[in-house]
N, C-alpha and C positions, 0 to 999 in steps of 0.2 A: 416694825410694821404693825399696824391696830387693824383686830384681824376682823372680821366684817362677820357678826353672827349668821348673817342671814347664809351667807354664801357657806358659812363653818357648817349649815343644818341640813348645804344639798352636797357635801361632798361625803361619800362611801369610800374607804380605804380597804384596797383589798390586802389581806394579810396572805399572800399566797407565798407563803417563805417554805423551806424543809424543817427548824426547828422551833423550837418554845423561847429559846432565848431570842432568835432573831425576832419573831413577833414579838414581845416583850419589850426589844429594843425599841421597834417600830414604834408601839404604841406611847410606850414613854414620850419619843422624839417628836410626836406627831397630832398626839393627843388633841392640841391645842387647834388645830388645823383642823378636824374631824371630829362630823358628827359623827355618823357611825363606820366600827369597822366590822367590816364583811372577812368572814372565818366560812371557810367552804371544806367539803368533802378531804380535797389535797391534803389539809393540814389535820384534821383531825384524825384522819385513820393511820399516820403519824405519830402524832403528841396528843391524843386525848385533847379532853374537853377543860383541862384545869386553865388557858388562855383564858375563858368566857368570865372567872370569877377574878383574874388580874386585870382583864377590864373592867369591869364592875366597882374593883377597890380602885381600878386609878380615875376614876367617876365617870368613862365613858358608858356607849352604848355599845350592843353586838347586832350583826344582822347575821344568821347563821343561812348562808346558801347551801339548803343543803336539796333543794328540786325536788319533792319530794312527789313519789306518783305510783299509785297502788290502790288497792280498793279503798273504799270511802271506810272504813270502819279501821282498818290498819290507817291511814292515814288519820283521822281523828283523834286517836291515842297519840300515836307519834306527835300529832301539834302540841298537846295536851304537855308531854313530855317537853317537846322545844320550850317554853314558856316557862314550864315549871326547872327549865335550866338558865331562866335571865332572859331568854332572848327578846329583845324589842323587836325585832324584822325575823321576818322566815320565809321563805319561797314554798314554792310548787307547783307542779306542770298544770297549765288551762288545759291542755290536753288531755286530762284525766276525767275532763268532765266534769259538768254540774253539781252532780249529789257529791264526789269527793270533796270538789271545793265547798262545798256547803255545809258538810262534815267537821273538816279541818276548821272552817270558822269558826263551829259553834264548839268544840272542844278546844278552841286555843282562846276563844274569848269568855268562854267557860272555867279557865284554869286563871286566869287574867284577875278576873273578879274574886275566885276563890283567894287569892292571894293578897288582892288587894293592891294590883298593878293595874297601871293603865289598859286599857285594849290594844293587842300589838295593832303593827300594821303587816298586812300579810296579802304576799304579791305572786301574782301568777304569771310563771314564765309563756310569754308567747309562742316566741322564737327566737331560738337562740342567734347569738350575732354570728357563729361558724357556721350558718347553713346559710348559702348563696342559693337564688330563684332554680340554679342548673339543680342544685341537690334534692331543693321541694318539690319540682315537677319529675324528676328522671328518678332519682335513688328513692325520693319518700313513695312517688307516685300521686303526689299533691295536686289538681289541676289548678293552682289558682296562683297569682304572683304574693309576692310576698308581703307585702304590706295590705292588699284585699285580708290575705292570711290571718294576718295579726292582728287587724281590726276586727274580721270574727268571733278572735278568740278572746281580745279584749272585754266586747261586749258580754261572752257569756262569763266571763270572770265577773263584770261588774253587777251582771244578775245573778249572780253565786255570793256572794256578800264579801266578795275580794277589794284590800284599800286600794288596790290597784293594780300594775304591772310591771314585769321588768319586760324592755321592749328597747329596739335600738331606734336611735334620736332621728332616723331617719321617718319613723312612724308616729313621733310623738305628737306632732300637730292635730293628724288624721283623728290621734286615738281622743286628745283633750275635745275636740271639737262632737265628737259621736259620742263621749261617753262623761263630759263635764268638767269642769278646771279643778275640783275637786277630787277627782280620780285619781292617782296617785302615779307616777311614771318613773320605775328606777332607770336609767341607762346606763347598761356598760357597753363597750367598745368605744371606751372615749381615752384619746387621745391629741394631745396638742400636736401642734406642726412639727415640734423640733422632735416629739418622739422618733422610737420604731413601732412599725405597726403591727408584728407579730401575729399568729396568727387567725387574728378576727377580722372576716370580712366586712360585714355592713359598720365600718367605723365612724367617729366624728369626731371636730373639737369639742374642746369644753363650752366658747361661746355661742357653735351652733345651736347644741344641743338645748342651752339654759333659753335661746330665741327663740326654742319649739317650744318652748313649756315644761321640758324637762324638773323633773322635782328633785331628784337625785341623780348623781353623777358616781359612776362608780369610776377609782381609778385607783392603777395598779401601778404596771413596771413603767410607766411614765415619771413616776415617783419613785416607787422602791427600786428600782434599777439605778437609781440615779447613787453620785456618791456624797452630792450636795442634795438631798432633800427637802431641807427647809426650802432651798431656794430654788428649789423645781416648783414645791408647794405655791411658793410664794410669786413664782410666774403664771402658776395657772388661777390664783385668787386675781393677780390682778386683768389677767385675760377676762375672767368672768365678769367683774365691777365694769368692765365696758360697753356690757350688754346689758347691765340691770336697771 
């Protein structure tokens, strides 16, 4: 199979495994298929951070999910530090507000320059894909539906110097059209038809989400569940070249 750059530069691999060696595997087997892989919270308070430098040497990218959300001046540092560990991608909650995200910017594009890497890209979680309209209006006490929600918080991301969002592909039209094709839109809860759907509510396939404008795709145990991977990989590149 000739693997289709463009398609190789929206798909995120989540590496949500329990060990170093199973990441390790992944990335070896997968590399080729992926632009970047996503290393979250799960694996690292596990196995440390030494994955982010086997990516590095096998010439990939990291996206480190690690949501981060705290006062502006803790979170500033912390970026400073994500950056000064590899990472090209980093998250953090929109809901921490303006000045955080505005913090986080200037100390992770601040460390960027220092080093003499590119500027990351650096995305603010909306809402996440496990919280259903019943969760935001009853348990959070949110009055507004969900995707009003998220296009909110979109906006003040993008007046916060955010490259964009992670945001499920349910939202992503709303958010390209109010906030510019330039905006940057990660999605996860993406899976194809033949998956399981586990348990993330607002889901999708891969070619809906790429017909929103979706920029990135994150995708997990639709793959790494699989025992054939290449050829899971290689069903959902060709699901995608149907949309592009």
């Amino acid at each position: 199979m000739n693997i289709n750059p463009e398609i190789k530069e929206k798909i995120v691999l989540a590496l949500d495994v329990n060990t170093i060696d199973e990441a390790k595997q992944l990335v070896t087997e997968l590399k080729d298929y992926t632009g970047v892989f996503k290393v979250g919270l799960q694996f690292i308070l596990a196995n440390g951070s030494e994955v982010f430098k086997f990516i590095r040497d096998e010439g990939g990218k990291f996206f480190f999910d690690i949501k981060l959300h705290d006062i502006p001046n803790t979170v500033k540092k912390a970026s400073e530090n994500i950056i000064k560990q590899g990472a090209s991608f980093f998250n953090l909650h929109a809901a921490g507000g303006a000045e955080m995200m505005k913090q986080a910017a200037e100390g992770a594009n601040n460390a960027a320059k220092a080093l003499g890497l590119d500027p990351p890209v650096i995305l603010a979680v909306t809402l996440l894909t496990s919280i259903s309209e019943d969760v935001l209006n009853n348990e959070l006490q949110i009055p507004s539906n969900t995707k009003d929600y998220t296009l909110t918080l979109a906006k003040l991301a993008k007046a916060s110097g955010m490259s964009g969002v992670v945001a499920s592909a349910h939202e992503c039209a709303g958010i390209k059209s109010a906030c510019g094709k330039d905006f940057k839109v990660l999605c996860p809860g993406i899976r194809p038809a033949w998956s399981v759907t586990g348990d993330q509510k607002r889901i999708a396939a891969p070619a809906f989400a790429i017909s929103q404008g979706a920029d990135y795709l994150v995708i997990g145990r639709a793959v790494t569940g699989c025992k054939d991977k290449i050829g899971a990989m290689q069903k959902i590149y060709e699901e995608i070249e149907g949309v592009l």
